[in-house]
C-alpha positions as CSV (number, residue, x, y, z in Angstrom):
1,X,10.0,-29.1,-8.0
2,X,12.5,-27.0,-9.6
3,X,12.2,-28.8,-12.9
4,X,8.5,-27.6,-12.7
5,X,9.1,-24.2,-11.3
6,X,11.7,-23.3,-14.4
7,X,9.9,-25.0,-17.2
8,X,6.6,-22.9,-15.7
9,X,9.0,-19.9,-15.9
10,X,9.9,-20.2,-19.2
11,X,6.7,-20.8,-20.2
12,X,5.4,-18.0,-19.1
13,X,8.2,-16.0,-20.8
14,X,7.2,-17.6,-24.1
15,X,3.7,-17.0,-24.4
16,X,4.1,-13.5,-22.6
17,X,6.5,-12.5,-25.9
18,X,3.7,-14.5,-28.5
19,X,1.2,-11.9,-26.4
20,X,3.3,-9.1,-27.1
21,X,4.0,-9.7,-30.6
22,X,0.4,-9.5,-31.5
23,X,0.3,-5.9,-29.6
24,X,3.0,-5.2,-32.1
25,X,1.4,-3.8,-35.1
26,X,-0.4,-1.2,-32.4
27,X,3.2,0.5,-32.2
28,X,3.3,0.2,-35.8
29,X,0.3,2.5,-36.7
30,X,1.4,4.3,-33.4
31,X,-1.5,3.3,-31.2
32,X,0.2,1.9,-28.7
33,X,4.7,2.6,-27.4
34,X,6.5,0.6,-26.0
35,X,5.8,2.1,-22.6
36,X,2.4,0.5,-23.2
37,X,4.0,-3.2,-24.2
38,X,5.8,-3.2,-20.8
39,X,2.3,-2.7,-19.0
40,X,0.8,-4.9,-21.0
41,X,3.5,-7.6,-19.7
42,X,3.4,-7.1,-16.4
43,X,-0.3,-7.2,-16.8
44,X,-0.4,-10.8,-17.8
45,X,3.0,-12.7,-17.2
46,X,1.9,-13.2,-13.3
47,X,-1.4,-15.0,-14.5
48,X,0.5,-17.1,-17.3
49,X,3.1,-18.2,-14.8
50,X,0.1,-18.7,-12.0
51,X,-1.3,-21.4,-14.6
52,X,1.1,-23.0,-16.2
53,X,2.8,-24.1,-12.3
54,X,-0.4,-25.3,-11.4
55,X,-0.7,-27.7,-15.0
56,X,2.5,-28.5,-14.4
57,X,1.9,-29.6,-11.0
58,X,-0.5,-31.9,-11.9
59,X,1.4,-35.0,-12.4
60,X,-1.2,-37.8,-12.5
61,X,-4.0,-37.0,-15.2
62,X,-3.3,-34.2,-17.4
63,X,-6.5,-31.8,-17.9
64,X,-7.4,-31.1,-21.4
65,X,-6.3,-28.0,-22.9
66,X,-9.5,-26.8,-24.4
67,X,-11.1,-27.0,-21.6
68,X,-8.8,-25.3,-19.3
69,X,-8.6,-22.2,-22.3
70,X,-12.5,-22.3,-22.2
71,X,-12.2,-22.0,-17.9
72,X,-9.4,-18.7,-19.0
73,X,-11.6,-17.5,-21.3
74,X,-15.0,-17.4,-19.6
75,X,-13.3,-16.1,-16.7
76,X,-12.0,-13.1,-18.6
77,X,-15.2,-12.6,-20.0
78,X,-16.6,-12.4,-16.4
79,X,-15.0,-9.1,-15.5
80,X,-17.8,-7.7,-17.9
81,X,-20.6,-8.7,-16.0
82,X,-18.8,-8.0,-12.7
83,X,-18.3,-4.4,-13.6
84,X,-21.9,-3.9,-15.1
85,X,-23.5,-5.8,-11.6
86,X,-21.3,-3.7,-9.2
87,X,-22.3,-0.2,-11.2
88,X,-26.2,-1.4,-10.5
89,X,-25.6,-2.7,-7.2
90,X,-23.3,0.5,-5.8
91,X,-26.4,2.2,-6.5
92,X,-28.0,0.9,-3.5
93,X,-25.3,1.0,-0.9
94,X,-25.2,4.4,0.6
95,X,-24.3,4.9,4.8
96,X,-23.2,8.0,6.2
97,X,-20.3,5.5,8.0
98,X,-17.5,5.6,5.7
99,X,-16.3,2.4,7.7
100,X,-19.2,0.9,6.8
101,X,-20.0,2.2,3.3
102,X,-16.4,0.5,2.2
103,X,-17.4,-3.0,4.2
104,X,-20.4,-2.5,2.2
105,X,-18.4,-2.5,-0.8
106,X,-15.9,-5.2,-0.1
107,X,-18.4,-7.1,0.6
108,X,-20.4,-6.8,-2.8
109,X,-17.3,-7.0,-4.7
110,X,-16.6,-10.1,-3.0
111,X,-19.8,-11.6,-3.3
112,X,-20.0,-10.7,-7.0
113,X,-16.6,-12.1,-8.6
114,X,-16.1,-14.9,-6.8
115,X,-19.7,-16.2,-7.4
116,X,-19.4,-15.3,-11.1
117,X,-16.1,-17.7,-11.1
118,X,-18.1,-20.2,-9.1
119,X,-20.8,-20.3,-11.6
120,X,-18.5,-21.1,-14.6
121,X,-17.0,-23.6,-12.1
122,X,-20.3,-25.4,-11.2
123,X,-22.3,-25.4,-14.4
124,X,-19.2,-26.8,-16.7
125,X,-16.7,-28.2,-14.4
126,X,-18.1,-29.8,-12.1
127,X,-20.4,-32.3,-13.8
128,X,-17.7,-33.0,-16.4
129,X,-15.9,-36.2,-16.6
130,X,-12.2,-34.2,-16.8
131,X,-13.0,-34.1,-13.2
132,X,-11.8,-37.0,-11.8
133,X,-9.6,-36.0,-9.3
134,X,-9.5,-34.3,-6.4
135,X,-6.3,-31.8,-7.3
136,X,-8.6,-31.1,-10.5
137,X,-10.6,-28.8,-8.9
138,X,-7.9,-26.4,-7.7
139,X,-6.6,-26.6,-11.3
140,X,-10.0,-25.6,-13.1
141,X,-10.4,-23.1,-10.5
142,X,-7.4,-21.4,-11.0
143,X,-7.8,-21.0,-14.8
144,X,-10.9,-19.3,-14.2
145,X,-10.0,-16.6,-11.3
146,X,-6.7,-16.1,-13.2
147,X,-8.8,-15.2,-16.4
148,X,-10.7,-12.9,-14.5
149,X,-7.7,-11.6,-12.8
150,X,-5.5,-11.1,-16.0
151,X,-8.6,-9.5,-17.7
152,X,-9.1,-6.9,-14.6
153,X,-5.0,-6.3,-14.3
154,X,-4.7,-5.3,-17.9
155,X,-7.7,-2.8,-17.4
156,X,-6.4,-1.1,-14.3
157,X,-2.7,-0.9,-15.7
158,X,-3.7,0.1,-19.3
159,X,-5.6,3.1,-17.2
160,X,-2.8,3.8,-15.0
161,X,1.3,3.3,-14.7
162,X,4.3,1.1,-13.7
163,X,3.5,1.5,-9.9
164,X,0.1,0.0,-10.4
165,X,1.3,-2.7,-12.6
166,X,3.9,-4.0,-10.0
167,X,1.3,-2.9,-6.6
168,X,-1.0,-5.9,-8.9
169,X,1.3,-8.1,-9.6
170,X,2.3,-8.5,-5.9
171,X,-1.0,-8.5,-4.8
172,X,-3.9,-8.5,-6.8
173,X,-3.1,-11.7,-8.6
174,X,-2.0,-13.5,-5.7
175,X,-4.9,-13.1,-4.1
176,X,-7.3,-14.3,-6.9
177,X,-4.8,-17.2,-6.7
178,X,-5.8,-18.1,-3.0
179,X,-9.1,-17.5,-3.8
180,X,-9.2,-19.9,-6.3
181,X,-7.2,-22.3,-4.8
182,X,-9.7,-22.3,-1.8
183,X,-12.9,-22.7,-4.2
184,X,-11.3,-25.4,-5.9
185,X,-9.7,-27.3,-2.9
186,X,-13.6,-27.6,-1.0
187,X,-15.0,-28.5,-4.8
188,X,-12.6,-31.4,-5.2
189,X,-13.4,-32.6,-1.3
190,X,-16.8,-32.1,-2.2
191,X,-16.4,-34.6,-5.2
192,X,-14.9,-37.3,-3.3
193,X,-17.4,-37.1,0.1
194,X,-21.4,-37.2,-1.5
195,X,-22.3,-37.5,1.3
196,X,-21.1,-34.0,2.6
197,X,-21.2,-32.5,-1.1
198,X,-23.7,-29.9,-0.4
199,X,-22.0,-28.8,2.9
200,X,-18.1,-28.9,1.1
201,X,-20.0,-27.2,-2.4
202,X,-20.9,-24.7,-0.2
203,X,-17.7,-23.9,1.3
204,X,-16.5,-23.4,-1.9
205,X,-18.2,-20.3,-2.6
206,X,-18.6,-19.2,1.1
207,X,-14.6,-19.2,2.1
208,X,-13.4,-17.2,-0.6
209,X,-16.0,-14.8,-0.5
210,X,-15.2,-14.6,3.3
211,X,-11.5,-13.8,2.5
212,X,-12.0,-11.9,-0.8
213,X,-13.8,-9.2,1.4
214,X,-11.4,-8.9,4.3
215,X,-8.3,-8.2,2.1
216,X,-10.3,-5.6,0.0
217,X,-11.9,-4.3,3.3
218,X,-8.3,-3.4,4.8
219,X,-7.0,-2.0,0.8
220,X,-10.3,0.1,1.2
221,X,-8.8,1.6,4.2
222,X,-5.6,3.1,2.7
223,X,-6.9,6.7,4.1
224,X,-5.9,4.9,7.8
225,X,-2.2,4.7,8.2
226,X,-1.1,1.1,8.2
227,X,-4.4,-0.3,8.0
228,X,-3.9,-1.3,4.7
229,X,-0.8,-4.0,5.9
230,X,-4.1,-6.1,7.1
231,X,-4.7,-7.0,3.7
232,X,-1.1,-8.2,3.3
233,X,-1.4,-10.1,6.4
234,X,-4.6,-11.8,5.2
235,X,-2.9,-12.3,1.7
236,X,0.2,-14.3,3.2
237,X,-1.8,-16.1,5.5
238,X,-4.1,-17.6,2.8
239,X,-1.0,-18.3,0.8
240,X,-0.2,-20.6,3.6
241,X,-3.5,-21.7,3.2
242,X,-3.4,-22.4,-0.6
243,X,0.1,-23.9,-0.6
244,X,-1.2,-27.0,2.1
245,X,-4.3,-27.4,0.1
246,X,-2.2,-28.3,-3.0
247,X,-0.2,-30.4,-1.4
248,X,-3.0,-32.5,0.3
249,X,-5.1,-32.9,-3.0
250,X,-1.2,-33.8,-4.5
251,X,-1.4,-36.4,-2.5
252,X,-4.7,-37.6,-2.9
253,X,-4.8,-37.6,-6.6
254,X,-2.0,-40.8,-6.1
255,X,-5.1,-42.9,-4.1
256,X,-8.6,-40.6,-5.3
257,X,-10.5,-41.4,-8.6
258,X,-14.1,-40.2,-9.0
């Protein structure tokens, strides 16, 4: 394990500096400083690290690459249609119960990115024949919601400061971690049991939507002293959560072959 945890690490230091040597030539005709590099780093380092752990957990049956950059890449690209959904849809929600207006809102935000990650998941993973084990699912999964995740943290920190970058990086991408790990972990059950595959398909999307709006609901809250540790309870919980889940599909991936 720490064979995988250092070469993940310096991994993710590699590409992170290949990343930032393409923001270069912004210094250079003085569109971005270096203030800006160091955002942009902490932006996406937690993501790179997130992935390349989880492909370098999986010992049995490497996924292929250009399939796990296409899962990155749509993923990114969902943060566009999540932003242009939630403007419509925010439209609609209006309650004079400020308790209620943010559940509301946690609760559309929740619905919204985790079934746009499920949809790339579904439609293209799912059916293909790289998915032939049960750990593969958490592994797809988490390519996705941290392309999503590393798309939205490089918006928020480009728009705001060091403090936000490092609030995100402790939080934010964990979570779309958990999240994925919890889609993927019922989607690679649901492989393996036909004849539960609707019932385990739909606990895919249903759990992480579940927990995706409880930790925003409590963040929401951050006008109610304390209140807002709920989300960090939900957060380690889950994490407890994800961590069991990879270790049971570990295991399975020695005895399970779709």
């Amino acid at each position: 394990m720490n064979k995988i945890i250092k070469s993940s690490i310096y991994g993710s230091l590699i590409i992170t500096l290949l990343y930032l040597v393409l923001f270069y030539p912004l210094i250079l005709i003085h569109k971005f400083d270096w203030y800006d590099l160091l955002l942009v780093s902490l932006s996406i380092s937690p993501g790179i690290l997130i992935m390349i752990f989880i492909y370098n957990l999986d010992q049995e049956d490497k996924e292929p690459l250009w399939l796990l950059a296409l899962c990155f890449i749509f993923g990114a690209i969902n943060l566009h249609l999540d932003v242009d959904i939630l403007e419509f849809v925010f439209t609609f929600i209006n309650m004079d119960n400020i308790f209620l207006q943010l559940g509301g809102e946690a609760l559309t935000v929740a619905i919204t990115e985790e079934l746009l990650k499920f949809i790339v998941v579904i439609l293209i993973i799912y059916p293909n024949k790289a998915f032939d084990e049960p750990f593969d699912g958490i592994v797809y999964s988490v390519f996705v919601g941290m392309g999503f995740a590393t798309a939205e943290n490089l918006t928020f920190v480009l728009q705001g400061n060091t403090s936000v970058a490092l609030f995100r990086m402790l939080s934010a991408i964990p979570a779309h971690f958990v999240f994925a790990v919890m889609m993927g972990y019922y989607l690679g059950i649901a492989k393996s049991r036909r004849k539960k595959e609707f019932l385990y398909i739909s606990l895919s999307i249903i759990a992480p939507i579940i927990l995706h709006a409880i930790y925003d609901y409590f963040l929401y809250l951050d006008f109610v002293p304390g209140l807002w540790l709920g989300g960090i309870v939900t957060l380690i919980i889950s994490l407890f959560f994800a961590k069991n889940a990879i270790i049971e599909h570990l295991e399975s991936n020695k005895t399970t072959k779709f």
